[in-house]
N, CA, C and O atoms as a CHARMM CRD file, in Angstrom:
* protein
*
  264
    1    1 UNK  N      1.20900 -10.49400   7.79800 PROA 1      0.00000
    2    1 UNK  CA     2.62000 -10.68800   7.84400 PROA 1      0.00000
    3    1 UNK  C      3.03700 -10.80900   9.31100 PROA 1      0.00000
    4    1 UNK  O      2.45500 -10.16900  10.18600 PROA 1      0.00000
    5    2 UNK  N      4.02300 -11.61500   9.55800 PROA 2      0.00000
    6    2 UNK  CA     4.04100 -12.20700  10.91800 PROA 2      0.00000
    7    2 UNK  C      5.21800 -10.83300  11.12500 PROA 2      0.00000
    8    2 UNK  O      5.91200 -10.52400  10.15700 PROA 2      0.00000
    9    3 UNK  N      5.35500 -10.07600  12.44500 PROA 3      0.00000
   10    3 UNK  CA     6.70800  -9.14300  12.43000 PROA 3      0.00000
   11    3 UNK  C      7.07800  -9.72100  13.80200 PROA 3      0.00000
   12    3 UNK  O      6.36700 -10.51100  14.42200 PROA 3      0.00000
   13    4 UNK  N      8.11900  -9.30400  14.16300 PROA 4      0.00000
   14    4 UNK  CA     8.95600  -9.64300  15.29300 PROA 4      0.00000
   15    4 UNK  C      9.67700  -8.62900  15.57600 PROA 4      0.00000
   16    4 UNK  O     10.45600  -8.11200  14.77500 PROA 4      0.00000
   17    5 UNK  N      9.43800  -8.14700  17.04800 PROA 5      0.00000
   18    5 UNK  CA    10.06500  -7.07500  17.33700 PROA 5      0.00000
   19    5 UNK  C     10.66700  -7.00700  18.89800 PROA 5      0.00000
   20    5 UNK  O      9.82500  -7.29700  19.74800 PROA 5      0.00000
   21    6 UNK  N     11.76200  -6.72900  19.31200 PROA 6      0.00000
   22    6 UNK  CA    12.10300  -6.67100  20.53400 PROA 6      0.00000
   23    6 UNK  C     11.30800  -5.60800  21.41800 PROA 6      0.00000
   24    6 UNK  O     11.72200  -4.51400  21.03400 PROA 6      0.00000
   25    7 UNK  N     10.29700  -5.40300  22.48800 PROA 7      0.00000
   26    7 UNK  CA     9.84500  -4.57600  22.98100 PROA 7      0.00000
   27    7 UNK  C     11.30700  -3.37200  23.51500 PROA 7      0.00000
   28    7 UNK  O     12.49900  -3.58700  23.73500 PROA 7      0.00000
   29    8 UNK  N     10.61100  -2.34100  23.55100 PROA 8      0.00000
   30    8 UNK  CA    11.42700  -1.00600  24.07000 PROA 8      0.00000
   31    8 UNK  C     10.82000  -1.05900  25.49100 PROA 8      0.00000
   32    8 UNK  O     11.25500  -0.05800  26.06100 PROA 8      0.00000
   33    9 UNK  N      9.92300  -1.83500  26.43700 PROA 9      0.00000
   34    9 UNK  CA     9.53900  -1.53400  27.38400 PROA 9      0.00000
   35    9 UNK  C      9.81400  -2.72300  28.56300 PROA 9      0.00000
   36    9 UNK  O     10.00400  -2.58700  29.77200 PROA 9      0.00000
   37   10 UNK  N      9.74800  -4.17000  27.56900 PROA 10     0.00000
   38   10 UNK  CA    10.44600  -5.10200  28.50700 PROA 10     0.00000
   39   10 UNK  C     11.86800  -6.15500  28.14000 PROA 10     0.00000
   40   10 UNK  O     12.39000  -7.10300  28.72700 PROA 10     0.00000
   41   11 UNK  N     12.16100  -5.38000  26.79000 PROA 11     0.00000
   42   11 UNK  CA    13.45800  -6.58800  26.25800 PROA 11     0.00000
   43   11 UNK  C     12.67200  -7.39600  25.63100 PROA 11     0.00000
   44   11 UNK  O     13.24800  -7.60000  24.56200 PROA 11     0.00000
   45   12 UNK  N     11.38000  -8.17800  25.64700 PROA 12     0.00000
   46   12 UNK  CA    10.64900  -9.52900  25.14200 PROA 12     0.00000
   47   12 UNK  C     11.02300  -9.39400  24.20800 PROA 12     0.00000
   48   12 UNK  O     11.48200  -8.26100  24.06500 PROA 12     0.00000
   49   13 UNK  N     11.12600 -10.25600  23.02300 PROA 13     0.00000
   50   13 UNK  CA    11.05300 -10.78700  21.79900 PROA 13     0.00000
   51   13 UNK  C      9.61000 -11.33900  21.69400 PROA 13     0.00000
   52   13 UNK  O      9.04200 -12.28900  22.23200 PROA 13     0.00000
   53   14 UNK  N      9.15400 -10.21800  20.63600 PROA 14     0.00000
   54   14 UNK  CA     7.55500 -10.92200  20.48000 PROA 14     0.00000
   55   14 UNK  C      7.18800 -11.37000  19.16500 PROA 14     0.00000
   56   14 UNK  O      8.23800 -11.60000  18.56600 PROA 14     0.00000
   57   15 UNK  N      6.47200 -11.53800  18.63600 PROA 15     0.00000
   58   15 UNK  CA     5.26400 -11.73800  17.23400 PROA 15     0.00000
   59   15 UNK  C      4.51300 -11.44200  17.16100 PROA 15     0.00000
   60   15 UNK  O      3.99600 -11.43400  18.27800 PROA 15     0.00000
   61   16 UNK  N      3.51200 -10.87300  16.02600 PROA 16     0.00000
   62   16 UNK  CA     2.14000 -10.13900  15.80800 PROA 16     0.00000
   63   16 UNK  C      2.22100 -10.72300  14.81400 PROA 16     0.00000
   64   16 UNK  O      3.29700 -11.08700  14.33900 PROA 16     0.00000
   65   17 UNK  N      1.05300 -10.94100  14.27400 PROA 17     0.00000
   66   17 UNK  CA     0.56500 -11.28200  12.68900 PROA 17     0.00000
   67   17 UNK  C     -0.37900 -10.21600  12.55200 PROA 17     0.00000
   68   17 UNK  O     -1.52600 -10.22000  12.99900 PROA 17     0.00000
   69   18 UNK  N      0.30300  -9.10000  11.76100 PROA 18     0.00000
   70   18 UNK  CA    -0.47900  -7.85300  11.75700 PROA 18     0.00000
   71   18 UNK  C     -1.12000  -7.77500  10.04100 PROA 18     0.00000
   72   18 UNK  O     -0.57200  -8.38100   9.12000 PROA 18     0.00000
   73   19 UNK  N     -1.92400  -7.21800   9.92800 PROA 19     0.00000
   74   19 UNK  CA    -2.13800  -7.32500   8.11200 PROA 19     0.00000
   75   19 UNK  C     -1.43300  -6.47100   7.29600 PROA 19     0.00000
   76   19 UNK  O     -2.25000  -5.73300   6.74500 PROA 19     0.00000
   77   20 UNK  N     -0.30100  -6.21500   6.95000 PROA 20     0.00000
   78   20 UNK  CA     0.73800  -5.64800   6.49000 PROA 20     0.00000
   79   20 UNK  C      0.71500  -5.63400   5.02000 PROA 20     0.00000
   80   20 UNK  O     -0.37600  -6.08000   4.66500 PROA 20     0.00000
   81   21 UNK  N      1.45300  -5.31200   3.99800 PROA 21     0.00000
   82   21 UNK  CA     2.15400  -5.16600   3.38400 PROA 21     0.00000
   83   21 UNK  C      3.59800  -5.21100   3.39700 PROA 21     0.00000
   84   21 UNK  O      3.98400  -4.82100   4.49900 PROA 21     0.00000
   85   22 UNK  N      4.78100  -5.59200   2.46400 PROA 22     0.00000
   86   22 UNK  CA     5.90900  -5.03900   2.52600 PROA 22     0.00000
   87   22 UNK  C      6.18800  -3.68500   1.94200 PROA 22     0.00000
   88   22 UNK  O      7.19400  -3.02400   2.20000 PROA 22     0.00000
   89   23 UNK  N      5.11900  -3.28700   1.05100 PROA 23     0.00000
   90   23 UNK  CA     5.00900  -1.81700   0.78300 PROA 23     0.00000
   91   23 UNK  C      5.15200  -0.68800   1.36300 PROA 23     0.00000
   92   23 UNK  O      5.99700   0.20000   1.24900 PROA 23     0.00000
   93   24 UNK  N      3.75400  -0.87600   2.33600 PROA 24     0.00000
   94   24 UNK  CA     3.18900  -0.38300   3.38400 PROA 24     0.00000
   95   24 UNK  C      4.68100   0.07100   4.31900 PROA 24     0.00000
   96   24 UNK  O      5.15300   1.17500   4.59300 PROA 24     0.00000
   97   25 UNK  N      5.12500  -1.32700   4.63100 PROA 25     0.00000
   98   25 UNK  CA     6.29800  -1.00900   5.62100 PROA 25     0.00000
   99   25 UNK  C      7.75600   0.11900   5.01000 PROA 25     0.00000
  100   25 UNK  O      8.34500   1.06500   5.53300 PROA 25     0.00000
  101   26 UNK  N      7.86100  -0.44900   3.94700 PROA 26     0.00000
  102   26 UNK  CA     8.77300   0.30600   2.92500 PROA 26     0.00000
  103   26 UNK  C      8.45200   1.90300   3.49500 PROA 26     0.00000
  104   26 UNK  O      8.96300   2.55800   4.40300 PROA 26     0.00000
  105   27 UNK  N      7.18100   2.24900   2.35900 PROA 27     0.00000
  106   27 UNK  CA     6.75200   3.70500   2.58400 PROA 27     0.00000
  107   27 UNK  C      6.79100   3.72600   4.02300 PROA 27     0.00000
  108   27 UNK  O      7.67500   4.57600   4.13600 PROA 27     0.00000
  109   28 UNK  N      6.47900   3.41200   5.24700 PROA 28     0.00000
  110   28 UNK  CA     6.19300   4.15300   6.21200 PROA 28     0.00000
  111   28 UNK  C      7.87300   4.34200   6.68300 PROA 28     0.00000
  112   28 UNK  O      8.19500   5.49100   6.98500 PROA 28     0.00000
  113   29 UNK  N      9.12500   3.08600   6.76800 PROA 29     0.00000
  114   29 UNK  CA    10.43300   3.10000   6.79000 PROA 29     0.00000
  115   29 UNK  C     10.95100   4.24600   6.22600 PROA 29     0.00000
  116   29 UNK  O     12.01200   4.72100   6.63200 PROA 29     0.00000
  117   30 UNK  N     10.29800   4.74800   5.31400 PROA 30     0.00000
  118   30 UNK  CA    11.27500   5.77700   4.07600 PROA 30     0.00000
  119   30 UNK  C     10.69200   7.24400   4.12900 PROA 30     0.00000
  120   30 UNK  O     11.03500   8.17400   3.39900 PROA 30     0.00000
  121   31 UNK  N      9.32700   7.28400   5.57400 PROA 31     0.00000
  122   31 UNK  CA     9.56000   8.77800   5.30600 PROA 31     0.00000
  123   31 UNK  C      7.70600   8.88800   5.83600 PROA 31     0.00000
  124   31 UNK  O      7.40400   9.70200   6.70900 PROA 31     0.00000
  125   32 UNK  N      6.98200   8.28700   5.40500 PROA 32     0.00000
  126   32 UNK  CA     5.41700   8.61100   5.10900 PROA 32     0.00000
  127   32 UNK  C      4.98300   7.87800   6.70800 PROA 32     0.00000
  128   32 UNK  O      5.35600   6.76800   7.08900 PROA 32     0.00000
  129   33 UNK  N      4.09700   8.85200   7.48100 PROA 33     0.00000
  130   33 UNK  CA     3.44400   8.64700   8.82400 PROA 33     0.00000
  131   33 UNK  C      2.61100   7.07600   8.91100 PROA 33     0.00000
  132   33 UNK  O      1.68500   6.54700   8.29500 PROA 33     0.00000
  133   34 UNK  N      3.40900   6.74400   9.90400 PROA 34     0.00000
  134   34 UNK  CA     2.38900   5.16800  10.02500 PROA 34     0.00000
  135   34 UNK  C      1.11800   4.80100   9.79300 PROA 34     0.00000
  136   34 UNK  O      0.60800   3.71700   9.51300 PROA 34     0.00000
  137   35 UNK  N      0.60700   6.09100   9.98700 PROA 35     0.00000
  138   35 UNK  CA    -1.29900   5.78600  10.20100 PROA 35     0.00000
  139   35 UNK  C     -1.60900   6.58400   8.68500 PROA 35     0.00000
  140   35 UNK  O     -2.77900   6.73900   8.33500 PROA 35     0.00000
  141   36 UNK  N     -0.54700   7.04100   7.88000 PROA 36     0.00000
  142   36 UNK  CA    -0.86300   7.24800   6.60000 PROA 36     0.00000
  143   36 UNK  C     -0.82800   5.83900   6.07100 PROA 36     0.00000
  144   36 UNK  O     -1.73700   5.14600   5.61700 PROA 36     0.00000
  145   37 UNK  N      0.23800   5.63400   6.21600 PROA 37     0.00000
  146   37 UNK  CA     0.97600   3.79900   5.51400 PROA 37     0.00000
  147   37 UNK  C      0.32200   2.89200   5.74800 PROA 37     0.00000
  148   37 UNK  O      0.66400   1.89400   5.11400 PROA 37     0.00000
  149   38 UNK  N     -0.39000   2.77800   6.30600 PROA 38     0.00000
  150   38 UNK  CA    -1.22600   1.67400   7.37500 PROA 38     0.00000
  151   38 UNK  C     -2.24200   2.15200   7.84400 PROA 38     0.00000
  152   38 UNK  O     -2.33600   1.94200   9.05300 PROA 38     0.00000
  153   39 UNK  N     -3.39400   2.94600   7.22600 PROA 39     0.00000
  154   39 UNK  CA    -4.40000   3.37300   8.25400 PROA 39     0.00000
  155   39 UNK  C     -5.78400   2.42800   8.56900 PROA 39     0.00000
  156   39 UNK  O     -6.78700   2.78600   9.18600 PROA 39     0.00000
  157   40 UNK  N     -5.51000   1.10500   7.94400 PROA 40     0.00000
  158   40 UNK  CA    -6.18000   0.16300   8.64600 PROA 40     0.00000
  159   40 UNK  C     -6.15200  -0.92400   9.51600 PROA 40     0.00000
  160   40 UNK  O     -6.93400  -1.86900   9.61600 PROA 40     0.00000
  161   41 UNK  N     -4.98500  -0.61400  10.22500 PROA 41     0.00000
  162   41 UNK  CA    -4.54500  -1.34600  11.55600 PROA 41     0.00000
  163   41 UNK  C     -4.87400  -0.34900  12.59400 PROA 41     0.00000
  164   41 UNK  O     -4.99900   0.87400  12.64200 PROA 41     0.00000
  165   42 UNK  N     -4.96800  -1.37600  13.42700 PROA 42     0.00000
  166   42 UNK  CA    -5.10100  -0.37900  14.68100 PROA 42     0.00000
  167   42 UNK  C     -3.95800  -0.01100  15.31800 PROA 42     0.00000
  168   42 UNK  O     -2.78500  -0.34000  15.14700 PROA 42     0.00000
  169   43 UNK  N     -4.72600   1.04600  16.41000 PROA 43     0.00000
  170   43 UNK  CA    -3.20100   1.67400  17.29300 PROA 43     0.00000
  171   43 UNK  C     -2.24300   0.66100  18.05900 PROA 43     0.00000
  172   43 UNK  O     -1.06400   0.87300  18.34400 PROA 43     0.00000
  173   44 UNK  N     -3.18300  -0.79000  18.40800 PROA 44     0.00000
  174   44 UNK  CA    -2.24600  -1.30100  19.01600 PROA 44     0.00000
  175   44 UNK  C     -1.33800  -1.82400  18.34900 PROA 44     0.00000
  176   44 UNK  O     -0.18500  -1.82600  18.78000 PROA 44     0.00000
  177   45 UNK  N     -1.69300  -2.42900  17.04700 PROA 45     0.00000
  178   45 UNK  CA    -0.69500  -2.53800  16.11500 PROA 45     0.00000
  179   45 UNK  C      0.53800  -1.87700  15.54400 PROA 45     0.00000
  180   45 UNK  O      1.65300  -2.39200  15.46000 PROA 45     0.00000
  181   46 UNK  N      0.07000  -0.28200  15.04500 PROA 46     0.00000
  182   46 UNK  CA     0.82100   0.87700  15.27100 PROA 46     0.00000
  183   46 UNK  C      1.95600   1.01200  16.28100 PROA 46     0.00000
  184   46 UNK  O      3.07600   1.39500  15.94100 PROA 46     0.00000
  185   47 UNK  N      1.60900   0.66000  17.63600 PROA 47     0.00000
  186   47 UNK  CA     2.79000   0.64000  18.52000 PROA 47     0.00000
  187   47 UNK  C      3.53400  -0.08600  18.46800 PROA 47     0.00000
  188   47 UNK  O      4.72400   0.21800  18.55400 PROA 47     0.00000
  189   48 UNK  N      3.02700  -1.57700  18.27300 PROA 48     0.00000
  190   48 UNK  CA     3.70300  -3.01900  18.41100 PROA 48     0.00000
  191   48 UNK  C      4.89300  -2.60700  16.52100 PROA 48     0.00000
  192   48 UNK  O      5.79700  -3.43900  16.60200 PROA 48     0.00000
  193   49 UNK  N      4.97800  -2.29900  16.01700 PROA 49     0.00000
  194   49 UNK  CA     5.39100  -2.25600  14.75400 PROA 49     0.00000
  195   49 UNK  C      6.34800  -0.80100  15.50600 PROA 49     0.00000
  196   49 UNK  O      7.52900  -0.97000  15.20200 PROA 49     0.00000
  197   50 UNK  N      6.20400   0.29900  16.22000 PROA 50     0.00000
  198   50 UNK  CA     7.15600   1.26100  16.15700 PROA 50     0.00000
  199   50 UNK  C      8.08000   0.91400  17.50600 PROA 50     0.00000
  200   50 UNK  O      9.27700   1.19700  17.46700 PROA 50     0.00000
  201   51 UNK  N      7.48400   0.27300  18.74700 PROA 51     0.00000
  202   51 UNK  CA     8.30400  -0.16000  19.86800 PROA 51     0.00000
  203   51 UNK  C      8.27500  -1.43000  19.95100 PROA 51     0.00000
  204   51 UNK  O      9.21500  -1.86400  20.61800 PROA 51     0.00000
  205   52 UNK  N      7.54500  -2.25200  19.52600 PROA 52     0.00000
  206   52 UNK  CA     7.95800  -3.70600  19.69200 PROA 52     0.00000
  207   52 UNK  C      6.89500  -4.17500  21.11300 PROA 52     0.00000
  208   52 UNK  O      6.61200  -5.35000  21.34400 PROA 52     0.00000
  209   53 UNK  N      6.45600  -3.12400  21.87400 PROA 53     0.00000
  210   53 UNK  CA     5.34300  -3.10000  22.95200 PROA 53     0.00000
  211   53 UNK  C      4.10000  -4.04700  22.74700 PROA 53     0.00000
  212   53 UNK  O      3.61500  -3.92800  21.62200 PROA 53     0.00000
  213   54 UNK  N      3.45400  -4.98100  23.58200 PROA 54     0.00000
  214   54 UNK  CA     2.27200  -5.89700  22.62300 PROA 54     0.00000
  215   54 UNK  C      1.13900  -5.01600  23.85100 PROA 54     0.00000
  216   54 UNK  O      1.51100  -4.34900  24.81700 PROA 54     0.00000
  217   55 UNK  N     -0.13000  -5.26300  23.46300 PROA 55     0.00000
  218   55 UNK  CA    -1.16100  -4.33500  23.99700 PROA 55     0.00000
  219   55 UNK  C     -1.13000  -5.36900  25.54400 PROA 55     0.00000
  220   55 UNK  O     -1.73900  -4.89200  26.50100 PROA 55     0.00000
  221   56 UNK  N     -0.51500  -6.57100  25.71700 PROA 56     0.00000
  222   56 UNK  CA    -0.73100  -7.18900  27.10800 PROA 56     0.00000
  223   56 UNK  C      0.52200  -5.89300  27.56700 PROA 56     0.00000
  224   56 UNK  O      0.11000  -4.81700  28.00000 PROA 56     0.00000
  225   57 UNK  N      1.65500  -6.08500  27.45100 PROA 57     0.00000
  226   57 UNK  CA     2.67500  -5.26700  28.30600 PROA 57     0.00000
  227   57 UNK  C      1.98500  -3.70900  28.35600 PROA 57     0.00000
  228   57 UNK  O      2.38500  -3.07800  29.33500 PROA 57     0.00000
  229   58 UNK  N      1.11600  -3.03800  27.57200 PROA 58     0.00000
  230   58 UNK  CA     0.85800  -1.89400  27.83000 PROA 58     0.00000
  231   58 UNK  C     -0.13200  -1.94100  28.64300 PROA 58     0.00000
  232   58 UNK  O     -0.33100  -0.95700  29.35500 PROA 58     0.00000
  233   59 UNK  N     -0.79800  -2.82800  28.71800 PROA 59     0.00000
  234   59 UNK  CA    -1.97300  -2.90500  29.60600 PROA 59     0.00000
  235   59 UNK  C     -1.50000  -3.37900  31.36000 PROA 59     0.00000
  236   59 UNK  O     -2.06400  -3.09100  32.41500 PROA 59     0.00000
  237   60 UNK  N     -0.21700  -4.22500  31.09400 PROA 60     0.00000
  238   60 UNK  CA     0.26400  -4.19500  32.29300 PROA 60     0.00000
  239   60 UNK  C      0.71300  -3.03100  33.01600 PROA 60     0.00000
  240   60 UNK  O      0.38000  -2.83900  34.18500 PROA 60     0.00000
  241   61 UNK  N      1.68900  -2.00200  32.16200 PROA 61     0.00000
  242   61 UNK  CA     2.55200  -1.22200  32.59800 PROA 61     0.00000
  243   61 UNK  C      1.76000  -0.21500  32.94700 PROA 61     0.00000
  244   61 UNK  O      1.68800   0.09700  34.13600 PROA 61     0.00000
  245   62 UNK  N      0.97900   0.51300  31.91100 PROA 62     0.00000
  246   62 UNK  CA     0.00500   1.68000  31.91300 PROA 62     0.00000
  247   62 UNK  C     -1.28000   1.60500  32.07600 PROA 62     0.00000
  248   62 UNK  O     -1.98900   2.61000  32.10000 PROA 62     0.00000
  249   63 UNK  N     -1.72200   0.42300  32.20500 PROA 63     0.00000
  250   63 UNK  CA    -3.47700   0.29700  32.42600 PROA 63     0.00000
  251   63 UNK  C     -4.02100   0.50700  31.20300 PROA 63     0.00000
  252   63 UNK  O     -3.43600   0.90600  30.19600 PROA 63     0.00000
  253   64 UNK  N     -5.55600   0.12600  31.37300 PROA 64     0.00000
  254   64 UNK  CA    -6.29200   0.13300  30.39000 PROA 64     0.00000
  255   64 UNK  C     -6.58200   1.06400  29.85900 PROA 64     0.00000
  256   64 UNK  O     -6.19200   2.02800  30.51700 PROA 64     0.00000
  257   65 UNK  N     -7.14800   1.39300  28.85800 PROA 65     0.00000
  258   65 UNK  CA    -7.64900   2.81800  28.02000 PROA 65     0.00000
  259   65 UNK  C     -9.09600   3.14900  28.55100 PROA 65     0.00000
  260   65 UNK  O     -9.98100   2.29500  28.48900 PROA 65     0.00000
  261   66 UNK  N     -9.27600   4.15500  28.97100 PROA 66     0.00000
  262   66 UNK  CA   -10.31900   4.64600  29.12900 PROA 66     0.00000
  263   66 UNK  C    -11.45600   5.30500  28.41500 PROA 66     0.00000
  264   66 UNK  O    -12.43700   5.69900  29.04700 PROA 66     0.00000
C-alpha cells in the first residue's frame, strides 16, 4: 500500500510502498502497538508510518545505525 506522509523532521511530503494492510492500519490507529499490528515490516517502515521520517532523512540527520 502506497502511504504518504508529511515528515515531522523536514516538512517533505513523501511515499513508501510499505506492505500494509488497511486492517493492520485500522488496529494499530485504534489502540494495538505498531510492531504488534505490523510485525513484519521493518523499523524503518515503523517510523516512516508514525513520523512520516524516510530512512534517507534519518540517516542524514542522525547517522547510520550501528
Amino acid at each position: 500500500m502506497f502511504i504518504t506522509k508529511k515528515s515531522e523532521l523536514t516538512g517533505n511530503t513523501n511515499t513508501i510502498d510499505i506492505p500494509v494492510t488497511e486492517e493492520q492500519i485500522h488496529a494499530w490507529m485504534t489502540g494495538t502497538f505498531i510492531q504488534d499490528a505490523m510485525p513484519h515490516i521493518s523499523a524503518d517502515h515503523r517510523e516512516f508510518l508514525m513520523t512520516g521520517i524516510t530512512p534517507d532523512e534519518w540517516e542524514r540527520y542522525f547517522g547510520k545505525d550501528e
